[in-house]
C-alpha positions in Angstrom: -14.9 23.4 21.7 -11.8 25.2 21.3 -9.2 23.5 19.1 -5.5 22.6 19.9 -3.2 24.5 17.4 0.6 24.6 16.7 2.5 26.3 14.1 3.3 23.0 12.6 0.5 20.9 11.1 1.6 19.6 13.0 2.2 18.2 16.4 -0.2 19.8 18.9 0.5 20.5 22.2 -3.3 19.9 23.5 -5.4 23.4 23.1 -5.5 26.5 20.6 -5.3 29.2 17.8 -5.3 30.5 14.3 -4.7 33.9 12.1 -4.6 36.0 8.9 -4.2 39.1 6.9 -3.8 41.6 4.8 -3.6 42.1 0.6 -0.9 44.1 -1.4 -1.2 46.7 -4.1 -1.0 45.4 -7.5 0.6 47.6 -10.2 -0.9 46.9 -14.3 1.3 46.3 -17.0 1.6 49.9 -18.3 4.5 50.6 -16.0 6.6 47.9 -18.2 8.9 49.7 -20.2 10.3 51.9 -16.8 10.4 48.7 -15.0 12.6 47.4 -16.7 14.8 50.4 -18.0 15.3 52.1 -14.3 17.6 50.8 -11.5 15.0 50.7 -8.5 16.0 52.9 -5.3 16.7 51.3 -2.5 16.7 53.4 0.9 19.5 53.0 3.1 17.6 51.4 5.9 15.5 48.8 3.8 15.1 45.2 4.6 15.5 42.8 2.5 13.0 40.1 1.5 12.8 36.5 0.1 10.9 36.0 -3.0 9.5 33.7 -5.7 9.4 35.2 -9.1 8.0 32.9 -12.0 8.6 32.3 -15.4 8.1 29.6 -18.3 9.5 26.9 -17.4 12.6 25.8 -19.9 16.1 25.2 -20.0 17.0 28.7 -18.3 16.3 32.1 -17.3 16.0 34.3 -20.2 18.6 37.1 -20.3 15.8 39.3 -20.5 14.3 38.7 -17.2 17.7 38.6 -15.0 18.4 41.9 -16.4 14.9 42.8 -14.9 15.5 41.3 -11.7 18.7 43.6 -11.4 17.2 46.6 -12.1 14.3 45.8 -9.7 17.0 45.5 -6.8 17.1 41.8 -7.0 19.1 39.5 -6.6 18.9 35.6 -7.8 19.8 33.0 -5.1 18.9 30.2 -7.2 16.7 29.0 -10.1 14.8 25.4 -10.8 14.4 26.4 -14.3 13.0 23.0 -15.4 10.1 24.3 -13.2 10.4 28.2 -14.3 10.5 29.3 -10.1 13.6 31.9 -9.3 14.4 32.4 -5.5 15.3 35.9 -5.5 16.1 37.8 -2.5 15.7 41.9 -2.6 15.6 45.3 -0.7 13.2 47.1 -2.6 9.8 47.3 -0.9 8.6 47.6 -4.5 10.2 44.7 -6.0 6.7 42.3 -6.6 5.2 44.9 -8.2 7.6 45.9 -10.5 9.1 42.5 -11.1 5.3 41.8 -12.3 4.9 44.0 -14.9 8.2 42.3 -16.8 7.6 40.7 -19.9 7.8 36.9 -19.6 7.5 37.4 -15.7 3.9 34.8 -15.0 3.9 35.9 -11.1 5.8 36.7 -8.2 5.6 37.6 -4.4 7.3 38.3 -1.1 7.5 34.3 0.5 7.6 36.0 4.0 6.3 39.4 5.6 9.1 39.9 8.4 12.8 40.4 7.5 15.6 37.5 6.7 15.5 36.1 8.8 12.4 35.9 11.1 11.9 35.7 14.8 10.7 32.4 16.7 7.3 32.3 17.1 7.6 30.0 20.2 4.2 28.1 20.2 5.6 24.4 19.6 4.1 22.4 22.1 7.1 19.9 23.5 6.6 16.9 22.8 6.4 14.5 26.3 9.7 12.2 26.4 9.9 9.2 27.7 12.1 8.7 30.5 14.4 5.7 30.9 12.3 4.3 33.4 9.4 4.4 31.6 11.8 2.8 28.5 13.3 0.0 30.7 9.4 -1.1 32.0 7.9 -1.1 28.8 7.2 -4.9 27.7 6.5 -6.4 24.1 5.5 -9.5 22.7 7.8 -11.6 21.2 9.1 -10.5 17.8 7.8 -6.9 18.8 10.5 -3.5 19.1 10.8 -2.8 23.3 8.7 0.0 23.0 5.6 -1.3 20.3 3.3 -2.1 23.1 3.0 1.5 23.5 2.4 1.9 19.7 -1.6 1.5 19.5 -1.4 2.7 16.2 0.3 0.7 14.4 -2.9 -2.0 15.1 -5.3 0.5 14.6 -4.0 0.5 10.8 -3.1 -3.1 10.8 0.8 -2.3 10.7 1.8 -4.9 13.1 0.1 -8.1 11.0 1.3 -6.1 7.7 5.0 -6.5 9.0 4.5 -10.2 9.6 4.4 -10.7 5.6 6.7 -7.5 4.6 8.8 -4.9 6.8 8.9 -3.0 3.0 11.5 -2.5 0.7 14.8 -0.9 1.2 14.6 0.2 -2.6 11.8 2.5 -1.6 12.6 6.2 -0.3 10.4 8.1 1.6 11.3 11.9 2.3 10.4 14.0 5.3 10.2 17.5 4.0 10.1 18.8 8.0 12.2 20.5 10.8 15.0 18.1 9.9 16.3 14.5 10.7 18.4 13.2 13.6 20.0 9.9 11.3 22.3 9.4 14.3 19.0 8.3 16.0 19.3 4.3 16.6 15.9 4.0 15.2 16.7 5.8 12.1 20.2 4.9 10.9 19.9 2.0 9.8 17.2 3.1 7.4 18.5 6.9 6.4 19.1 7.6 3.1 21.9 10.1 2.8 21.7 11.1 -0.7 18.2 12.2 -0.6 18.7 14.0 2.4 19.7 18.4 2.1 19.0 21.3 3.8 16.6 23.2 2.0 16.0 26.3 4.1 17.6 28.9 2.3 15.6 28.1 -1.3 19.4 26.7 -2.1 20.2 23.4 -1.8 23.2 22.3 1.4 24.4 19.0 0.6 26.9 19.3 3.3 27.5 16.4 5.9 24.5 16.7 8.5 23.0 19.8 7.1 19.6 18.1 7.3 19.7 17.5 11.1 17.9 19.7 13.3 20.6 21.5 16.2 19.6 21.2 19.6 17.3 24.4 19.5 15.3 23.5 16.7 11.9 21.4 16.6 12.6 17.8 17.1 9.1 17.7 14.2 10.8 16.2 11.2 12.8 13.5 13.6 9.2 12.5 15.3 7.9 12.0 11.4 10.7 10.2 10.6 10.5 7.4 13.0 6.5 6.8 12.6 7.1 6.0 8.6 10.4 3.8 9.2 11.8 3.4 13.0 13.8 0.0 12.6 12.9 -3.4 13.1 16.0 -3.6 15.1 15.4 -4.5 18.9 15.5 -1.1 19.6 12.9 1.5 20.8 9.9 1.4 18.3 8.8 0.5 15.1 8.0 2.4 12.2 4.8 1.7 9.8 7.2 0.5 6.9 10.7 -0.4 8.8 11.8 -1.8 6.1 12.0 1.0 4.0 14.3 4.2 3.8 13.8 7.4 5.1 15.4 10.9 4.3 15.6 14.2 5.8 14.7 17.6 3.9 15.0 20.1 6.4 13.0 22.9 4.8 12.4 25.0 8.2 14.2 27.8 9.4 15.8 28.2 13.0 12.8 29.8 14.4 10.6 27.0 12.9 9.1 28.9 9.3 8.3 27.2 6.0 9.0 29.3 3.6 8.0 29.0 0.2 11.7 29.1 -1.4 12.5 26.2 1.2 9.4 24.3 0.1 9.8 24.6 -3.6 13.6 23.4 -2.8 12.6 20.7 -1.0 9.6 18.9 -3.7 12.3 19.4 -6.5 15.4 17.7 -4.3 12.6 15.1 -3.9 12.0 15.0 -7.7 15.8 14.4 -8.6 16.9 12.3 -5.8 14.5 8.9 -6.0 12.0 9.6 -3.9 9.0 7.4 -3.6 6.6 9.2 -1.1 7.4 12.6 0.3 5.8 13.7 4.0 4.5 17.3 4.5 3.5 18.2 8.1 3.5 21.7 7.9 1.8 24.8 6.0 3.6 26.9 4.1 4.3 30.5 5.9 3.3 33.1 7.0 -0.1 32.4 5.3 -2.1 29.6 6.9 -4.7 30.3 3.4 -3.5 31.9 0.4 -5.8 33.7 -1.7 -5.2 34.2 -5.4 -6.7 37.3 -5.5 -3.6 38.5 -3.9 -0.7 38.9 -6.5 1.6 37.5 -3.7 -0.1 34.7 -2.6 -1.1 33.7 -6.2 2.5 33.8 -6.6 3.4 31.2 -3.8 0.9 28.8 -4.7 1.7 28.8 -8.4 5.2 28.1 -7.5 4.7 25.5 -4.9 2.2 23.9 -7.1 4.8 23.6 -9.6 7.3 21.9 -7.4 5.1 19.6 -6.2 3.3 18.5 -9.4 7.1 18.4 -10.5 7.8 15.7 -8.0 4.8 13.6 -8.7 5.6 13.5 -12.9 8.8 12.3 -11.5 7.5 9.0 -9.5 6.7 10.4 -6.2 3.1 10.3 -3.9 3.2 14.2 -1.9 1.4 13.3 1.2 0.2 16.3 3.7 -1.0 16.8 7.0 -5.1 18.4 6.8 -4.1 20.7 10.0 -5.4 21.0 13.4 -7.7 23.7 13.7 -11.0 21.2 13.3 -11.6 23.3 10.3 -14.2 21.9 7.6 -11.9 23.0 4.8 -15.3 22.3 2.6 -17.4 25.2 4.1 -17.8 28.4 2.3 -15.9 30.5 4.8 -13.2 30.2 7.7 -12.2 32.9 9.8 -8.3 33.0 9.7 -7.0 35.0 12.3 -3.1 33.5 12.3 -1.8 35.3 9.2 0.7 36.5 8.6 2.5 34.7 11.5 5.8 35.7 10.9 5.0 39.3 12.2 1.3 40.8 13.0 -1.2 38.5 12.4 -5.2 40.2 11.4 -8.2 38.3 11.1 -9.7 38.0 7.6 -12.9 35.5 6.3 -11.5 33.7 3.5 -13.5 31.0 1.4 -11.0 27.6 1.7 -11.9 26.8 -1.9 -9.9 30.1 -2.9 -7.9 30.8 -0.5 -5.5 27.5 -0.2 -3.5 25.9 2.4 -0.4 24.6 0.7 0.9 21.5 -0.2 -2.1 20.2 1.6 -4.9 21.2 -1.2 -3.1 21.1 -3.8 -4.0 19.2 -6.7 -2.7 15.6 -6.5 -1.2 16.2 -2.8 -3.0 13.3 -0.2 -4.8 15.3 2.7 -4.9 12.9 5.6 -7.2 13.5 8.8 -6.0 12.7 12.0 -8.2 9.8 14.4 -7.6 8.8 17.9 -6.8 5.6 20.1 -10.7 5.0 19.4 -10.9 5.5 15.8 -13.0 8.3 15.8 -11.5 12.2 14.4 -9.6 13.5 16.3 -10.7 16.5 18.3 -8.2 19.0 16.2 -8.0 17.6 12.9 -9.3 19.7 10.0 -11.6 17.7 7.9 -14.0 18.6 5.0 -16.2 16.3 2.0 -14.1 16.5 -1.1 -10.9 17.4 0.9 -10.1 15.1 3.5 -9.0 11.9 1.2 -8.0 9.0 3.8 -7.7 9.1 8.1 -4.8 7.7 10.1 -4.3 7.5 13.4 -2.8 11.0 14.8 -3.7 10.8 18.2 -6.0 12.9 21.0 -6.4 14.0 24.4 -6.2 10.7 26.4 -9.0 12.4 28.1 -11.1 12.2 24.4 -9.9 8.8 23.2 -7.6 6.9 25.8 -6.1 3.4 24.3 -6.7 0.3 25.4 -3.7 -1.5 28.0 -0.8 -1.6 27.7 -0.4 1.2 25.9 -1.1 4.5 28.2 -0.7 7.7 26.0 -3.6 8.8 23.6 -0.4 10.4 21.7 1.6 9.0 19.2 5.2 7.5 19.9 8.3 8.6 17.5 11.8 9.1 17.8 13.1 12.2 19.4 16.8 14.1 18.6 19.6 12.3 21.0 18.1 8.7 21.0 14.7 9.5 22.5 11.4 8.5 22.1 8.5 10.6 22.6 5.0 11.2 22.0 3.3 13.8 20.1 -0.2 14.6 18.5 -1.6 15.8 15.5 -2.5 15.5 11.9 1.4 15.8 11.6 1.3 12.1 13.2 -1.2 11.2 11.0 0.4 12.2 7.3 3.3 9.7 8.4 1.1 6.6 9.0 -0.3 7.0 5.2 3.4 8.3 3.5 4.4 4.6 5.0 1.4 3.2 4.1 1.7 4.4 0.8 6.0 3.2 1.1 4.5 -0.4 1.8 2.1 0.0 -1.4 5.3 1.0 -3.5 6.9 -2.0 -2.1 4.5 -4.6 -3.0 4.3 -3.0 -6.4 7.7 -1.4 -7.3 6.7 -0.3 -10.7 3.3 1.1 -9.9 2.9 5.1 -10.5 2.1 7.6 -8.0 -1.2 7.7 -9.6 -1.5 3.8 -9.1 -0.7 3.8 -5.9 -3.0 6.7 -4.8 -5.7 4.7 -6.6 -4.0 1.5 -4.0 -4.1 3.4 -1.4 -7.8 4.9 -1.6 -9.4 1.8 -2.1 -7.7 -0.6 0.4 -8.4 2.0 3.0 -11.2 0.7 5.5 -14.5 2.8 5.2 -15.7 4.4 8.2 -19.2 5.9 8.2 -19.2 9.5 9.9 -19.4 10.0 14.0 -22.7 11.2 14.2 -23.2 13.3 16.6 -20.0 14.0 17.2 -19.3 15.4 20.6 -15.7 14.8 21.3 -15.5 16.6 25.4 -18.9 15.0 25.9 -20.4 18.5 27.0 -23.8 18.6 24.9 -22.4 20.4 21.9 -21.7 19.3 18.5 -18.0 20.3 17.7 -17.7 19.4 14.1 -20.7 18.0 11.7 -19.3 15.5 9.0 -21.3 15.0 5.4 -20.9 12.2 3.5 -21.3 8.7 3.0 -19.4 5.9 4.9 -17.6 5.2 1.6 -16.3 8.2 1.4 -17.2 11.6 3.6 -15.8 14.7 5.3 -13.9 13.3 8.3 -12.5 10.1 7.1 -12.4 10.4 3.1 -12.1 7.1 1.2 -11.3 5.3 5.1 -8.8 4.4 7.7 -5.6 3.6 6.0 -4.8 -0.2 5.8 -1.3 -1.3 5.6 -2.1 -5.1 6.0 -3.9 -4.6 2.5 -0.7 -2.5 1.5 1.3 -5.6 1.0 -0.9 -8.3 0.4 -3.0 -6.9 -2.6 
């Protein structure tokens, strides 16, 4: 069976695609002395380049290295020096290399393979809107939103009997590191939380007014996310997993939809200094889908989004990530990648998933959720994989695959959409959201609890679900994904179905 794919991890557009590439030189320390003595030559017609360069952490860039980056041809955008990552931008198509062989330099690599800034890649499935028909017919129960009849997943986790004991806390954050945030959206304002909200695209925090809202030619992703975790309790449109709680917007993508490593390292230490509870990552970090450490430029991104992220967790907050949508078993000993780099010629390369990462979602302490349909089985496109995959949540599927049971109609997952709409979308993108307000909720019920408390919360209220075996998801004969482990804990589920109702009664 072919998988559905979109750049983001996204919301898929139901079917598919993939990618990877190639490995750059590596120069050894011997060159040190010239490196940092010489000015480097630039030609006329280079282009420049984003990149990460890093360093001991501390209380600031040493002298020593700045110099370095000068004579390299760099120059420093901005530094998070309490995590030792520079965003440096350069011209020199040598500039990695030499940068590396600096003294107190610990890595560094190009963030991107095309030019600032990048072309659109243009393979965002829409998401389908709803029309104002379709708005003014839907019915719900009494004490419901309009549009939560639609909303099957908010029972298939519990949410809807959760919120009859506790909507959440307001003095709990949770931030959408995305596309951006529409908090004009009825749905959303009432719950945005402006102060943890920037624009992190350039590596360089924009704290001006709106910066973190998507215009109307960008990916409506982020504002999608944003009403699943916390769409109001309001009498309007739907309701969120944890409507109680607030919601921020980190808009970390570029125009054309890339997330860059800068941007993502940006956005995990804004998180870190701002209050954030629970941050939400739908989305890999470009242009590798899998970065390999035997690469000095890959090494360099993971090391430095690794940093940010652990950053944000020793300062109170639970990183949840989206596993992807490639039905990848990200526990098998090779994957052919053939998406990367997708910011300008993809190759295909065989990479081994326990070397090659996909980041934030396998990083260390990072929550990898799996995506399941309207009948609680995985979800034809979710990656899974024993070991990886830590807890499921409803991200929706074909209606074909899994269709819902009445009144609901879409196999897709409702959210808020840019300009006051509502909409529904697909993919382990939808499903990250139901556990970062899953894991808001477990916050709320226990405001003091650490991040490593309420992982340890939210792993073992989560409903264990033995493995669909054999799992034939277009019914044609063939098995399209095989899942090892137990019913406590295995490959396409992890430790279970997320639970909010345990979230704030336990």
């Amino acid at each position: 069976m072919t998988a559905p794919h979109a750049r983001y991890r996204r919301a898929v557009a139901i079917p598919a695609g993939m990618a990877m590439a190639t490995a750059l030189a590596f120069l050894p320390n011997a060159t040190a002395t010239a490196a940092e003595d010489a000015p480097a030559a630039v030609s006329a017609d280079a282009t420049p380049l984003s990149y990460v360069v890093n360093v001991k952490p501390g209380h600031g860039t040493s002298a020593h290295v700045k110099k370095a980056v000068g004579k390299a041809g760099g120059t420093i955008v901005t530094s998070y020096d309490q995590i030792g990552v520079l965003v440096v931008h350069s011209s020199n198509p040598d500039f990695a290399k030499t940068i590396r062989t600096v003294r107190g330099v610990q890595s560094a690599g190009a963030t991107r393979t095309a030019p600032l800034p990048s072309a659109s890649t243009g393979d965002l499935g829409a998401p389908k809107v709803l029309s104002a028909a379709e708005v003014a017919r839907a019915e719900a129960a009494a004490g419901q939103d309009p549009l939560e009849s639609l909303q099957w997943d908010l029972p298939a986790i519990k949410a809807d009997k959760a919120h009859e004991k506790s909507l959440g806390s307001d003095k709990v954050t949770v931030a959408v590191i995305d596309t951006g945030v529409d908090d004009t959206h009825p749905d959303i304002a009432p719950n945005f939380d402006r102060k943890a909200s920037v624009n992190c695209v350039t590596g360089k925090p924009d704290t001006s007014d709106g910066a973190w809202r998507p215009s109307a030619a960008e990916s409506p992703h982020g504002t999608h996310v944003a009403g699943e975790i916390a769409a109001a309790k309001n009498g309007v449109g739907m309701t969120g997993v944890a409507p109680g709680v607030k919601v921020s917007g980190i808009k970390v993508s570029t125009t054309a939809g890339f997330f860059y490593t800068e941007a993502v390292v940006c956005g995990f230490v804004w998180a870190a200094e701002h209050g954030v509870d629970v941050t939400n990552n739908s989305y890999y970090t470009d242009p590798w889908y899998f970065n390999c450490k035997n690469d000095p430029d890959q090494k360099a991104l993971v090391e430095a989004v690794t940093r940010a992220s652990r950053y944000a967790e020793k300062k109170g907050a639970v990183n949840v990530a989206a596993a992807g949508n490639e039905n990848y078993d990200l526990a098998s000993d090779s994957i052919t990648d053939p998406s990367s780099p997708n910011d300008t010629t993809p190759g295909e390369r065989v990479v081994d998933p326990s070397e090659c990462l996909d980041i934030p979602t396998q990083l260390p302490g990072v929550v990898t959720v799996a995506a399941t349909g309207a009948k609680g089985i995985k979800s034809s496109f979710s990656n899974y994989g024993l070991g990886v995959a830590d807890i499921a949540a409803p991200g929706g599927d074909s209606t074909a695959y899994q269709t819902p049971a009445p009144p609901a109609t879409s196999g897709l997952i409702l959210g808020t959409l840019p300009g006051g709409k509502w909409g529904y979308m697909a993919g382990t993108s939808m499903a990250s959201p139901h556990v970062a307000g899953v894991a808001a909720l477990i916050k709320s019920t226990h405001p003091y609890a650490s991040p490593a408390l309420v992982k340890v919360l939210l792993y073992a209220q989560a409903d264990a679900k033995a493995c669909t075996d054999p799992y034939d998801i277009n019914a044609d004969g063939k098995i399209d994904a095989v899942c090892e482990g137990s019913k406590n804990r295995n490959g396409f589920y992890g430790w279970g179905i997320a639970d909010a109702l345990d979230a704030v009664t336990k």
